[in-house]
C-alpha positions, -999 to 999 in steps of 0.1 A, spaced: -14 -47 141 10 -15 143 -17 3 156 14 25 176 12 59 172 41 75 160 62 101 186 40 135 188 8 120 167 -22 121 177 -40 85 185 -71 94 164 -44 103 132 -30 63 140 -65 49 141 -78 66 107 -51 57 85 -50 22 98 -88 21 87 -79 38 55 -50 13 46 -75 -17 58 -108 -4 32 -77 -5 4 -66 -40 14 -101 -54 19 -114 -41 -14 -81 -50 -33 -88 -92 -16 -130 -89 -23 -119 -83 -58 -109 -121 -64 -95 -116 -97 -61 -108 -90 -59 -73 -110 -58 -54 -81 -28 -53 -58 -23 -32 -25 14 -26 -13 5 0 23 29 20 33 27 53 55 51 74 47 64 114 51 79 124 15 111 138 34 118 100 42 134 88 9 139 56 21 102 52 17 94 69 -8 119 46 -26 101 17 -14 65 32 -27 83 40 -64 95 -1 -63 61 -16 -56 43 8 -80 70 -2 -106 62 -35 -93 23 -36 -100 32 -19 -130 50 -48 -144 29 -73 -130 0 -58 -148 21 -53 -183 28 -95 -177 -5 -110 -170 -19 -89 -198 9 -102 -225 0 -138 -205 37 -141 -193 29 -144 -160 
């Protein structure tokens, strides 16, 4: 489940934000009507690589939402 720490952090730091990111997913599935979408990701802002992927799925919910609401998707 990735449950790894990463190099120097501390096991607890792992465990919490793996319960965070799973409380976002579970309430974004319980929903059942497909409004709300959850793209995870951990992420340092010095990694730009990231942070690129986070600014594409946001843009990606973004136009997701703008779709279903003009009923072209």
């Amino acid at each position: 489940d990735g449950l790894t720490p990463e190099p120097g952090e501390d096991p607890r730091v792992t465990r919490a934000k793996y319960f965070i990111r799973d409380e976002f997913l579970r309430i974004s599935i319980e929903s059942g009507d497909d409004r709300h979408h959850c793209y995870p990701h951990f992420t340092c802002a010095v990694d730009t690589e990231n942070i690129r992927r986070v600014f594409n799925d946001c843009r990606d919910i973004i136009q997701r939402m703008h779709l279903r609401q003009y009923e072209l998707l």
